[in-house]
C-alpha positions as a Markdown table, in Angstrom:
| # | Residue | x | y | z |
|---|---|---|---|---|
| 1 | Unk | -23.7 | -29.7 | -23.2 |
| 2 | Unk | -20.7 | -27.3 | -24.7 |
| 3 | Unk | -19.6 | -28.1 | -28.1 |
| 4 | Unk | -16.1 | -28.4 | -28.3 |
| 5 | Unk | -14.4 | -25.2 | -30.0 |
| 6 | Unk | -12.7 | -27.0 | -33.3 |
| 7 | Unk | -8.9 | -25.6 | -34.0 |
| 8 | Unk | -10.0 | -22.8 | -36.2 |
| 9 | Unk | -12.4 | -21.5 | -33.2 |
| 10 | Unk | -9.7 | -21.9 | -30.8 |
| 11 | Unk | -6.8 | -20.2 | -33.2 |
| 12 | Unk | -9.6 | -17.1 | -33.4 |
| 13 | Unk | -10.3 | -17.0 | -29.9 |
| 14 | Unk | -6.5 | -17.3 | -29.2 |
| 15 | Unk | -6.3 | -13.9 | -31.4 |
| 16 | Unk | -8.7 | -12.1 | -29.8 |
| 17 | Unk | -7.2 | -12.9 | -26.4 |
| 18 | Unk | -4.1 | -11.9 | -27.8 |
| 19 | Unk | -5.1 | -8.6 | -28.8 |
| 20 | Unk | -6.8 | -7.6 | -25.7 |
| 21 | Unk | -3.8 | -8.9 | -23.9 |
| 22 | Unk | -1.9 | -6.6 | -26.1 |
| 23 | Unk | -4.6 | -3.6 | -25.5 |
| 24 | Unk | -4.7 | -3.8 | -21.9 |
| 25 | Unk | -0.5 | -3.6 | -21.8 |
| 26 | Unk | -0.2 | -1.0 | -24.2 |
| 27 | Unk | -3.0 | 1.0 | -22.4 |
| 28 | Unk | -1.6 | 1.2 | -19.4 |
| 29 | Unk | 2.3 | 1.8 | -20.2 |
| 30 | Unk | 2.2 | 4.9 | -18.7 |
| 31 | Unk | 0.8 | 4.4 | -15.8 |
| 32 | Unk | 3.5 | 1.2 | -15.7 |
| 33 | Unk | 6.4 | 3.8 | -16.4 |
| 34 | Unk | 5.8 | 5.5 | -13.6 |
| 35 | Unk | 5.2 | 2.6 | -11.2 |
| 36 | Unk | 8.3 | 0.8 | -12.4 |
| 37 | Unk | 10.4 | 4.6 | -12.5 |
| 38 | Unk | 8.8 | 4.8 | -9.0 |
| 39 | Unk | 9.6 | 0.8 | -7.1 |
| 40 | Unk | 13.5 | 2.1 | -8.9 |
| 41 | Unk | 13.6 | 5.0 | -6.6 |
| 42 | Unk | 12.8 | 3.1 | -3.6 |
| 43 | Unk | 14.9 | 0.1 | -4.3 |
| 44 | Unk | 17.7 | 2.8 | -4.7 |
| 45 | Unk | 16.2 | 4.4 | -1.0 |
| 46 | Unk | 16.6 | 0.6 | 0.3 |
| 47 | Unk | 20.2 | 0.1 | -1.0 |
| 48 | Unk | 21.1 | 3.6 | 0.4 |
| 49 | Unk | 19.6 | 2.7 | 3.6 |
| 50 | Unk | 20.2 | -0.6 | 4.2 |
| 51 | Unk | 24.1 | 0.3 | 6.0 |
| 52 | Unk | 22.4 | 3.0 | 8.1 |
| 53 | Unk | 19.7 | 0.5 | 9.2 |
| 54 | Unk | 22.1 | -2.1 | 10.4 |
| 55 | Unk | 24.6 | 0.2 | 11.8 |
| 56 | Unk | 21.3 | 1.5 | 14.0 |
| 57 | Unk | 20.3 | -1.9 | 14.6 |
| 58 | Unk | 24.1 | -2.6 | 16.5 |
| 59 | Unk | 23.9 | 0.3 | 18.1 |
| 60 | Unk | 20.9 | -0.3 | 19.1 |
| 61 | Unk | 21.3 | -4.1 | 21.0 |
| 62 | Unk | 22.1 | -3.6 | 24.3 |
| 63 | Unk | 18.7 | -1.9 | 24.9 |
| 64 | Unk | 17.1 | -6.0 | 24.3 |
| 65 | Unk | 18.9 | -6.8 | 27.4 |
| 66 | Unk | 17.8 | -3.4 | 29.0 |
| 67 | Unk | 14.1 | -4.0 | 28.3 |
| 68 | Unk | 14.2 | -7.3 | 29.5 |
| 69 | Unk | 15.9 | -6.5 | 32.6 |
| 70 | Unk | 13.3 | -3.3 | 32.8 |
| 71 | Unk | 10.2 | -5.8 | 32.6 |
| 72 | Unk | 11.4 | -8.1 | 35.0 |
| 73 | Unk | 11.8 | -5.3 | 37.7 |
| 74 | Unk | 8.2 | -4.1 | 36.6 |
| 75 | Unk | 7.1 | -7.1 | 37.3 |
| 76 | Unk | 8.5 | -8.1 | 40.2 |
| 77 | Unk | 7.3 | -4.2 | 41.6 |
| 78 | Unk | 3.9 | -5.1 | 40.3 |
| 79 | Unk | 4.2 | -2.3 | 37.6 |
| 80 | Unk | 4.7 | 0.3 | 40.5 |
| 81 | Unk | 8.1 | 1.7 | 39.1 |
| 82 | Unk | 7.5 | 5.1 | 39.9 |
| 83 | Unk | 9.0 | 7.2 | 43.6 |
| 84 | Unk | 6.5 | 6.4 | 46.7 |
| 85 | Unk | 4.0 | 8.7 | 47.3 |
């Protein structure tokens, strides 16, 4: 069975975490810099998009009852939409 680390064990073990933790982070700011530079730039894209998008969306609702009126017809012409032959 495991001994139970006693509070010194755990305060050093809690350090040594700590300093990986802080290794790890301080590695990799660099490459975090240019993920968080680059999740900016889109979230700018989004917000400059985000009118157009809904604008096109409007404009773009009457084709739902189009489609739907297009499949029915398909349907009931088995799928033959095309001139006779």
């Amino acid at each position: 069975m495991a001994k139970t680390p006693n509070e010194n064990e755990m305060r050093a073990r809690f350090k040594v975490l700590r300093k990986k933790r802080e290794d790890i982070i301080s590695g990799n700011a660099d490459l975090q810099a240019s993920y968080d530079a680059k999740r900016s730039a889109i979230a700018e894209i989004n917000a400059e998009i985000a009118p157009i998008a809904e604008a096109l969306r409007d404009a773009k609702a009457p084709l739902v009852e189009i489609d739907r009126e297009l499949a029915m017809i398909s349907r009931a012409l088995g799928g033959k939409t095309g001139d006779p032959a």
